[in-house]
C-alpha positions in Angstrom: 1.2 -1.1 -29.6 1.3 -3.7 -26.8 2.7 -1.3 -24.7 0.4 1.4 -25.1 -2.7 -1.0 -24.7 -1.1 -2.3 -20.8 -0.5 1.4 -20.3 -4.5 2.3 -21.1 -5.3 -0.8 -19.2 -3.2 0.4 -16.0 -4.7 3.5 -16.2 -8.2 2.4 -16.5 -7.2 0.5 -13.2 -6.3 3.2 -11.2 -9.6 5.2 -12.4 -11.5 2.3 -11.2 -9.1 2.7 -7.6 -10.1 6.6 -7.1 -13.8 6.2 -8.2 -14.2 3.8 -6.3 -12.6 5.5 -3.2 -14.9 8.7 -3.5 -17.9 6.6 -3.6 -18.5 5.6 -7.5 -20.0 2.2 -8.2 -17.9 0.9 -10.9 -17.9 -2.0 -13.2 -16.2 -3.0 -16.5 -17.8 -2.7 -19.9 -17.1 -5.9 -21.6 -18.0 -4.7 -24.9 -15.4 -6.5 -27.3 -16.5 -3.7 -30.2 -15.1 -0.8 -28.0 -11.8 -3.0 -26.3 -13.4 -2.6 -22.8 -13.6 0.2 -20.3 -15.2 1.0 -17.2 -18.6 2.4 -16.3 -19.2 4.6 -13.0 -22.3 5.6 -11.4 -22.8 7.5 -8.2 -25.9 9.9 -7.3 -28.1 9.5 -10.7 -25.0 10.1 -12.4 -23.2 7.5 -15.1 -20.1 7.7 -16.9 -18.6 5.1 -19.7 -14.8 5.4 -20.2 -13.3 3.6 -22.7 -9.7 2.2 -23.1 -9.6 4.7 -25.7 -9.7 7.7 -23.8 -13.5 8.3 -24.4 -15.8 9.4 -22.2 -19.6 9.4 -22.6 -22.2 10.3 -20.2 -25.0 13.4 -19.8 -23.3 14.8 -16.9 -20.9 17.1 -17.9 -19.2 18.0 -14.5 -19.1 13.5 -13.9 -17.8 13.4 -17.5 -15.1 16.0 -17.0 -14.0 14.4 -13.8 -13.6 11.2 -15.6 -11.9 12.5 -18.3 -9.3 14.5 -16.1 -8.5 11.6 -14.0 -7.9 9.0 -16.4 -5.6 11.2 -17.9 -3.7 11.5 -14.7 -3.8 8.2 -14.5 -2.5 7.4 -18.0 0.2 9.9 -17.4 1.4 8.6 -14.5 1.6 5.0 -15.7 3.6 6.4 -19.0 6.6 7.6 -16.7 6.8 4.6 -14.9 
């Protein structure tokens, strides 16, 4: 379980690396009812992801994107 919370937590890291490279402002969620996260805004848009996996926002196309790359990100960070 420890394991699989540092492997959420590295992923959420790199998220927060490639938003923030293509222009996202990103900052954590805090939140000790949802274990943390990140939220991302860029161009009207805002996205939540949560060390859980979940995504929330009204953009769908920002939403997806999230969603995709965090689990790229949490894929990656398994293998290693």
């Amino acid at each position: 379980m420890l394991r699989d919370a540092e492997q959420r937590a590295n992923a959420l890291a790199a998220l927060s690396n490639v938003l923030g490279a293509s222009g996202w402002h990103v900052r954590p969620i805090l939140e000790s009812s949802t274990c943390g996260g990140l939220r991302a805004s860029k161009g009207g848009s805002e996205v939540r992801v949560y060390s859980s996996g979940e995504v929330r926002g009204h953009d769908d196309v920002a939403v997806r994107f999230a969603r995709d790359t965090f689990e790229v990100a949490l894929e990656r960070v398994s293998v290693s």
